[in-house]
FIZA-872381 format. One line per field, with one value per residue (C-alpha): x, y, z; residue in one letter; residue number from 1. Coordinates in pm, 1 decimal. Last residue first. Layout:
X c(X,...)
Y c(Y,...)
Z c(Z,...)
res c(A,...)
n c(NUM,...)
//
This chain:
X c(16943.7,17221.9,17338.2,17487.3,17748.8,17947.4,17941.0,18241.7,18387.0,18578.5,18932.8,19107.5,18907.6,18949.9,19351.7,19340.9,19375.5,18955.6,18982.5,19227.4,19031.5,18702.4,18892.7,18989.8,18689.7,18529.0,18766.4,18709.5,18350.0,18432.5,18635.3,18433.5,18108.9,18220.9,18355.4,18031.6,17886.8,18168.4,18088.0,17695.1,17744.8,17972.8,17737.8,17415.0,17523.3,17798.8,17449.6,17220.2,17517.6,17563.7,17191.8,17148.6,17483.1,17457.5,17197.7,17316.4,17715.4,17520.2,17337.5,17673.4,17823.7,17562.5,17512.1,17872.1,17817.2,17493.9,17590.2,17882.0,17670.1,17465.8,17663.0,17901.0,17739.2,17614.2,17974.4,18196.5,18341.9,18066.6,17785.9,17919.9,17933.4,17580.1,17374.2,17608.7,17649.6,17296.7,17259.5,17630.2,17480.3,17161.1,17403.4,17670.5,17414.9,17211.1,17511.7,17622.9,17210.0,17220.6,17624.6,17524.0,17174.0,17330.6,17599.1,17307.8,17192.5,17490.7,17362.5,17724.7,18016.8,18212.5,17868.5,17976.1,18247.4,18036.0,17976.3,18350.7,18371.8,18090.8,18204.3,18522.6,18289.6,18044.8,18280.8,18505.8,18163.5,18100.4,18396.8,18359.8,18036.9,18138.1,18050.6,17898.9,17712.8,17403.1,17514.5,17104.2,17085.1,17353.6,17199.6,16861.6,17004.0,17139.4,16878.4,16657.4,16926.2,16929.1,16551.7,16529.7,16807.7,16649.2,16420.5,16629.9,16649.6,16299.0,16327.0,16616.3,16473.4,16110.4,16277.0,16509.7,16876.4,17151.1,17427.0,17188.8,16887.2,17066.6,17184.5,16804.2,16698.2,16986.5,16986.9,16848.6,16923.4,17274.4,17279.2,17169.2,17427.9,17705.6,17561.0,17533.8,17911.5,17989.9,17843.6,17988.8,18383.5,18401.8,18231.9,18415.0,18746.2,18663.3,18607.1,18926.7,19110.5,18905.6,19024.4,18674.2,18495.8,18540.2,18197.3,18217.8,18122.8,17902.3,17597.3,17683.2,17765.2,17418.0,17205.1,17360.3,17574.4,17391.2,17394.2,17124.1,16836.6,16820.8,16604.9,16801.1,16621.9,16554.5,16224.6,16048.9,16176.7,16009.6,15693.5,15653.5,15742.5,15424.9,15135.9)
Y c(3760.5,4000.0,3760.8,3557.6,3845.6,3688.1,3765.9,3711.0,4065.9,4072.2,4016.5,4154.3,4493.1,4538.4,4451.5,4773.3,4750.1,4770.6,5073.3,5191.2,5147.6,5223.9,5581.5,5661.0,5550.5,5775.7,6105.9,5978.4,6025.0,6348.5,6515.1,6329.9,6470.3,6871.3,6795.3,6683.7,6976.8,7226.5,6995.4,7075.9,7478.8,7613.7,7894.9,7730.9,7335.9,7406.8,7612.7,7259.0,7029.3,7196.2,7211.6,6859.6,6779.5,6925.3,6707.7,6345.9,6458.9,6532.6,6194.9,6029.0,6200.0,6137.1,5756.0,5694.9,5595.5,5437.9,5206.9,5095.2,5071.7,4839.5,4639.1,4525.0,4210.9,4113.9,4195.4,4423.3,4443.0,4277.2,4395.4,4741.2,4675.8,4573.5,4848.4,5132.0,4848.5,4826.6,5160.9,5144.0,4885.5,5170.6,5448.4,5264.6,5090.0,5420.8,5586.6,5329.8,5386.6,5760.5,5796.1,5550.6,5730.2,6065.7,5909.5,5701.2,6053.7,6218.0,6598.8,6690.7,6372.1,6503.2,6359.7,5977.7,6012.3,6056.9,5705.2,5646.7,5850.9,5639.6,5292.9,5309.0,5356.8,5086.3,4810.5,4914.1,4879.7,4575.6,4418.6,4518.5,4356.4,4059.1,3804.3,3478.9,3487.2,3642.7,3682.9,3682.8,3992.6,4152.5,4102.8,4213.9,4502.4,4620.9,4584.5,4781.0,5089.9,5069.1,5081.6,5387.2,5604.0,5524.7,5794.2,6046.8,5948.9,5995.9,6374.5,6480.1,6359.5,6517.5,6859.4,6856.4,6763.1,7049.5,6966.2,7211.0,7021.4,6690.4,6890.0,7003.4,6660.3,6535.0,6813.8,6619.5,6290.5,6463.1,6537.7,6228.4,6011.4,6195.8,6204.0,5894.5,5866.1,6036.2,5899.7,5477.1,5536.2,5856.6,5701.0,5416.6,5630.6,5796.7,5479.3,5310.8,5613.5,5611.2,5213.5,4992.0,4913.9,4481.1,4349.5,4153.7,3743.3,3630.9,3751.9,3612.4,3241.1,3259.4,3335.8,3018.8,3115.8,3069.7,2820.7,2963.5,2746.7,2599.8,2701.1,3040.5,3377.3,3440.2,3315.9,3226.7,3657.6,3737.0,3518.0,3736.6,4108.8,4107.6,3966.5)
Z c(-488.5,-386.5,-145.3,-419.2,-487.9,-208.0,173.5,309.5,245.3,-91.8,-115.0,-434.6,-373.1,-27.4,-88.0,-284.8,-706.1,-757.0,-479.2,-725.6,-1025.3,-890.9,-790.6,-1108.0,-1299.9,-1076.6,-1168.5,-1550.3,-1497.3,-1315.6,-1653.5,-1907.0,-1783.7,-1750.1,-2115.1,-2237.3,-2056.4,-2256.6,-2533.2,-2540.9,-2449.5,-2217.5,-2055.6,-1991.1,-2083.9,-1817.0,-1544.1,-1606.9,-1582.5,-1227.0,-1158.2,-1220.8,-1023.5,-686.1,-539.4,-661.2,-523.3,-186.9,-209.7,-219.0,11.5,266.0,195.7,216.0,607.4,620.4,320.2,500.8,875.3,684.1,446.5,791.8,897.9,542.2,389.0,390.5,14.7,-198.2,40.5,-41.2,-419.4,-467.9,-404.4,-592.8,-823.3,-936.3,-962.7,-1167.8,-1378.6,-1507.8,-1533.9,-1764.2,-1997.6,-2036.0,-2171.6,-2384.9,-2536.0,-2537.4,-2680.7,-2953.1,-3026.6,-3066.3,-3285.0,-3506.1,-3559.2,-3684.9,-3551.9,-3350.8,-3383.1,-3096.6,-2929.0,-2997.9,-2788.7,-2442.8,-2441.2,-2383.7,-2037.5,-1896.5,-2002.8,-1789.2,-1473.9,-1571.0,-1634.7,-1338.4,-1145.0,-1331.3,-1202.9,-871.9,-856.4,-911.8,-1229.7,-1226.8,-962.8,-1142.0,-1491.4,-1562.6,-1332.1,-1554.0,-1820.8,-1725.7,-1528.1,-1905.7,-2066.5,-1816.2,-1834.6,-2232.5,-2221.2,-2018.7,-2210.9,-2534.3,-2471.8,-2547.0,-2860.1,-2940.0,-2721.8,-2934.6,-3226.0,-3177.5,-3063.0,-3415.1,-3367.6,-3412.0,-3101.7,-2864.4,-2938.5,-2822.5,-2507.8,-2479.0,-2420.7,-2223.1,-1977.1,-1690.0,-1761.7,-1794.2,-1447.4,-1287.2,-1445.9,-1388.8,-1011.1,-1029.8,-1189.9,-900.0,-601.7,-658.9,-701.8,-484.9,-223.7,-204.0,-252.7,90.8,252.5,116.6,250.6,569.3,625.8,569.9,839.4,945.9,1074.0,1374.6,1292.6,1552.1,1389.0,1028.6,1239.8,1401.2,1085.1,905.3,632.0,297.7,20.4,-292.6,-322.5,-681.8,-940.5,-1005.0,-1050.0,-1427.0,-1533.7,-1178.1,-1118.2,-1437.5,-1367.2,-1025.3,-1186.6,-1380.7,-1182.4)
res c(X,X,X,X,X,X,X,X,X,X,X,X,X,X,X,X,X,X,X,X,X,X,X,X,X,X,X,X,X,X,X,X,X,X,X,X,X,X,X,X,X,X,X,X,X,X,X,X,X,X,X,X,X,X,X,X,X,X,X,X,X,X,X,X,X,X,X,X,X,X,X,X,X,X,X,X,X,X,X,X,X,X,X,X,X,X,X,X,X,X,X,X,X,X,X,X,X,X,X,X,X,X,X,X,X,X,X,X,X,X,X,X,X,X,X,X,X,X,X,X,X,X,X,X,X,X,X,X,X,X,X,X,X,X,X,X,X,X,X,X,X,X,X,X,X,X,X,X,X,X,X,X,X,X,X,X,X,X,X,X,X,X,X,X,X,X,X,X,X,X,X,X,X,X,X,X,X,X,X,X,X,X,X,X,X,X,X,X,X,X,X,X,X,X,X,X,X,X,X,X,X,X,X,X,X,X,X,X,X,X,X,X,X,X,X,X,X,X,X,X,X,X,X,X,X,X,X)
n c(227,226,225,224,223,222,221,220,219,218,217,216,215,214,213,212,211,210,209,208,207,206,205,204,203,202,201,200,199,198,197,196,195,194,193,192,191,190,189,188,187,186,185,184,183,182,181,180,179,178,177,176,175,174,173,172,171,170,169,168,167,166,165,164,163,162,161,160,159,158,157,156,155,154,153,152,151,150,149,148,147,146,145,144,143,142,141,140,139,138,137,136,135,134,133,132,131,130,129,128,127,126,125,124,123,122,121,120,119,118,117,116,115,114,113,112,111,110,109,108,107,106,105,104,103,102,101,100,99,98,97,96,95,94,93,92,91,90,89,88,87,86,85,84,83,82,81,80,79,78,77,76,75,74,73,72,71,70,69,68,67,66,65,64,63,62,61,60,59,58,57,56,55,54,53,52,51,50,49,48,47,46,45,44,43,42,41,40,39,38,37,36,35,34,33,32,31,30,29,28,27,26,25,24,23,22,21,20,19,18,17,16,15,14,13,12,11,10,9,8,7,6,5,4,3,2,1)
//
């Protein structure tokens, strides 16, 4: 009842063109070089990862930089509606932007919200770094789905999901208690810190898969799919 007039609201009227069934199975699917691979992973595990370990610590991060419990929980909060927003948008982009580019979008974004906490209690700080912060991790879900069709296509998505699946969860796992133990012993900047460092590691490695020849030519199947 919900989700149907928001799909008639955003999805496009017209049918979107599509290879015919026979010509997608005919085509082999082309794996990605290991380097490529490995930096694929990189690109799209850490900064969930990032993104799953300061949802985690978040609250008490905010305590930790001088903001009272209600505060730190209020502006924690703004974490969910940033990450909506921000699918919205880039749902209402639709074709008009790749998913490469929002993954470079994403991954550079990531580092910069965490400026706002050099700033300690300044409220509308907190709530910067929360809201950029919810913008990054809610496109780079959407990337982490979307990027793989972008660079192998509907023939190959499967068996390129399959493989970075594993590292990807792994990085997932680790991180909550990770950022749990920095904001333990290093406080809200050592954890800040701990965030910069790998978010910068992804941006990194979206950059130079972004720079590879996978990256300038994606797979045959276009962002379109995605609807």
């Amino acid at each position: 009842m919900v989700a149907l007039p928001l799909y008639l609201a955003v999805l496009p009227r017209r049918a979107l063109a599509r290879e015919p069934a026979a010509a997608a199975a005919q085509r082999p699917p082309t794996p990605l070089p290991p380097r490529l691979l490995v930096l694929l992973a990189v690109a799209l595990g850490l900064p969930n990862a990032t993104s799953a370990g300061l949802s985690l610590v978040s609250i008490a991060l905010l305590a930790e930089l001088g903001h009272a419990p209600a505060a730190a929980i209020a502006l924690a909060a703004l974490h969910g509606p940033a990450q909506i927003a921000a699918r919205i948008v880039d749902l209402a982009l639709g074709t008009r932007s790749r998913a490469m580019a929002t993954g470079l979008f994403a991954a550079a974004l990531m580092p910069l919200a965490l400026l706002p906490l050099l700033g300690g209690e300044r409220l509308w700080l907190a709530a910067l770094f929360m809201a950029a912060f919810g913008v990054s991790s809610g496109l780079m879900t959407v990337v982490r789905a979307a990027l793989p069709l972008e660079l192998a296509g509907a023939a190959g998505y499967g068996a390129l999901t399959g493989r970075i699946s594993l590292p990807g969860n792994v990085m997932i796992a680790v991180a909550p208690p990770l950022f749990a133990a920095a904001l333990e012993h290093t406080g809200p900047l050592g954890t800040a810190g701990l965030a910069g460092i790998v978010s910068l590691v992804a941006l990194a490695a979206m950059a130079a898969l972004a720079l590879s020849d996978a990256g300038r030519s994606p797979g045959a199947s276009t962002r379109a799919e995605r609807g």
